[in-house]
C-alpha positions as CSV (number, residue, x, y, z in Angstrom):
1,X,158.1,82.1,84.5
2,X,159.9,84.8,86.5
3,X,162.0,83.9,89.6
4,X,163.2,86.5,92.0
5,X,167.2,86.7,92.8
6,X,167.3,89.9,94.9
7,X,164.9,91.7,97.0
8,X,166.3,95.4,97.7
9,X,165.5,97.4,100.5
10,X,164.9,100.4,98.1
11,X,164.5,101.6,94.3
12,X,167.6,102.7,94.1
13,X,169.4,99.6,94.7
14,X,167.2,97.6,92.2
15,X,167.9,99.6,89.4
16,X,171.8,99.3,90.8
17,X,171.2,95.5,90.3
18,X,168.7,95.7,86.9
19,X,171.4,97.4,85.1
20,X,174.3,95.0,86.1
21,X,172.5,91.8,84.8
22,X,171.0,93.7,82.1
23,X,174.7,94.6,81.2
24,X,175.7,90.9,81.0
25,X,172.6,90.4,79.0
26,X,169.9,89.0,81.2
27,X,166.3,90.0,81.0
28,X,165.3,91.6,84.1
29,X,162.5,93.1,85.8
30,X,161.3,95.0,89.4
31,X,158.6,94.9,90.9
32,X,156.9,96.7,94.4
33,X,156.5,94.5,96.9
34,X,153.2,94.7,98.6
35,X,151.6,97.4,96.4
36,X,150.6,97.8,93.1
37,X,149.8,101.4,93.0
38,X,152.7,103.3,92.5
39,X,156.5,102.9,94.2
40,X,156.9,104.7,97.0
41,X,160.8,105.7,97.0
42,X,161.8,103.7,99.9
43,X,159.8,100.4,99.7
44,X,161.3,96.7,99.0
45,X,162.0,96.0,95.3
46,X,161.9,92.7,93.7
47,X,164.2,91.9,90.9
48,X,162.9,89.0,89.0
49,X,164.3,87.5,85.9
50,X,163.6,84.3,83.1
51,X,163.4,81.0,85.8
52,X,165.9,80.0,83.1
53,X,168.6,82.5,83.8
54,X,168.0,82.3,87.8
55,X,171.4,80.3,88.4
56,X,173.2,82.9,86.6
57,X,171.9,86.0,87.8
58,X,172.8,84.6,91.3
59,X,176.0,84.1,90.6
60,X,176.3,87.6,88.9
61,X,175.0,88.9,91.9
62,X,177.0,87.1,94.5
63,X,180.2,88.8,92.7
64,X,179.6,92.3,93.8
């Protein structure tokens, strides 16, 4: 099951925060919010990870 940690306002920022957990070796993912055809370059991203490594990526992101 995936949880989500972070919603960002844009794609940008989500791949900001994919590659910092990926970097400390969590699995991550993003995902559109509200629309599943295409990412328009401006729309709310979530980044989900393993329900598992939820506590973690929190704290990761809490950090920055």
């Amino acid at each position: 099951m995936w949880t989500v940690v972070y919603i960002a306002p844009c794609m940008e920022e989500a791949e900001k925060i994919q590659r910092l957990l990926s970097r400390e070796g969590l699995l991550v993912k993003i995902k559109n919010i509200g629309s599943s055809s295409g990412m328009p370059p401006n729309s709310s991203i979530e980044v989900l990870v393993p329900e598992l490594e939820a506590d973690e990526a929190m704290e990761i992101i809490d950090s920055i």
